[in-house]
N, C-alpha and C positions, 0 to 999 in steps of 0.2 A: 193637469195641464202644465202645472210650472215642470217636474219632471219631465216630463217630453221634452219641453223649450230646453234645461239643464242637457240633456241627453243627448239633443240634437247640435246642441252649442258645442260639446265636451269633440262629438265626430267629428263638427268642421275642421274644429283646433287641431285635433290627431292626425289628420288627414291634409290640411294646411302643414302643418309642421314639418311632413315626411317629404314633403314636395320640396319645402321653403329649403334645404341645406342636404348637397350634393355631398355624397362621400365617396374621397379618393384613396388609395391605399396606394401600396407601392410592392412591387415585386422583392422578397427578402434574399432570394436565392439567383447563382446563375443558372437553375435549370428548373424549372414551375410549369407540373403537370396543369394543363386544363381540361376536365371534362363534359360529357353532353348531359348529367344531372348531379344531383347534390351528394353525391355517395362514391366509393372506393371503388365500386361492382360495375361505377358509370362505363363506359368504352372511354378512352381518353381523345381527345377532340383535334390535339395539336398539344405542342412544347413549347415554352418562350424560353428564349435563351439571353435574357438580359436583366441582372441584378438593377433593382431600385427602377422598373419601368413601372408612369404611374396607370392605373388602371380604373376607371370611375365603377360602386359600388354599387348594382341596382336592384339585386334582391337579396336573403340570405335565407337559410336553412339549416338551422342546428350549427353546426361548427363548420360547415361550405357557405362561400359568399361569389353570389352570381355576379361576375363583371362586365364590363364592356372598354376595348382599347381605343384610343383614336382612329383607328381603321374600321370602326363597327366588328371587329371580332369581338364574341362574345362563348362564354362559357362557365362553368363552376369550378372555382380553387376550392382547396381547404384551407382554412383560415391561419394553420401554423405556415404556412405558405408566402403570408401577407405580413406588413406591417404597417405601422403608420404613415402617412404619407412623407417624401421627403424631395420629391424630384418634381419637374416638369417638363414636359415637350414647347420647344419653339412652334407657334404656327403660321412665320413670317421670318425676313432675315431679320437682326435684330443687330447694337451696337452694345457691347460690354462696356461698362467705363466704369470707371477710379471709387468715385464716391455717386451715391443715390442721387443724381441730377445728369439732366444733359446739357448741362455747362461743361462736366467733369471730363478730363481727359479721356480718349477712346481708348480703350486695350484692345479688344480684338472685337472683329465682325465675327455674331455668331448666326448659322446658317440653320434656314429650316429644319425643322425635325430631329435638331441638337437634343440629347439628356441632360437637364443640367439639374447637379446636385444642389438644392437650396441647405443655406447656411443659416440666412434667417432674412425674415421679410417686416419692412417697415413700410405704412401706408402703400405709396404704389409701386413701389420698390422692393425687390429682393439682392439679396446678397448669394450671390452661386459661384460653384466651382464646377470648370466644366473639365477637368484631371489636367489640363494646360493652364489655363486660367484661372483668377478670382477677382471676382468682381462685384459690380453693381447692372441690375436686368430692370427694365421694365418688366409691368406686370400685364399689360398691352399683348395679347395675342399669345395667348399659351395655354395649351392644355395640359390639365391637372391644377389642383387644390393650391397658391400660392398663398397661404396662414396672414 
């Protein structure tokens, strides 16, 4: 009986845990096949054309990891394809400023659906460059993984 209970305890955990933390990757390349399954033979599905877009991780198979983008496009990369995560999508206008507060002087108004390269993120703040700018972002309305 105690083995069951261990057994059964050991699933919820496993299974808890894969739920409890979202993983995002980030496109390595400016040109990133996606296909309709885990394999080379797959038919290709569609092309993304944009270095460091991030992409939420939601299954994997051998060395292909099944994604999904903020538009619900979904499909299978291969994983030399990917890297860590390092960007995010605005999902709102948002204000750049000086230093991590919004006390801090404004730099620029950054607009929906902006790519913004993160630098490094502190509590609810990140540090991004967006190839014009560097700044301080809230962490307030963005999709993708801000660390």
């Amino acid at each position: 009986m105690q083995k069951i209970f261990y057994t059964l305890s050991f699933i919820v955990l496993l299974i808890s845990s894969s739920f409890a933390e979202e993983i995002f990757l980030s496109l390595k390349k400016n040109k990133v096949n996606v296909r309709y399954g885990p394999s080379f033979d797959s038919d290709l599905k569609y092309v993304y054309k944009k270095i460091n877009l991030p992409v939420k991780q939601i299954d994997k198979k051998e060395n292909f990891r099944r994604i999904i983008d903020l538009k619900n496009n979904s499909g299978w990369i291969h994983i030399s394809q990917l890297k860590k995560n390092n960007s995010f999508i605005s999902t709102n206008d948002k204000i750049l400023f000086k230093k991590p507060t919004s006390f801090a002087k404004p730099i620029a108004q950054i607009k929906k659906g902006r790519l913004l390269i993160i630098k490094k993120c502190e509590k609810n703040w990140c540090k991004i460059n967006t190839g014009e700018f560097l700044g301080w972002i809230d962490k307030k309305n963005i999709w993708g993984n801000a660390e």
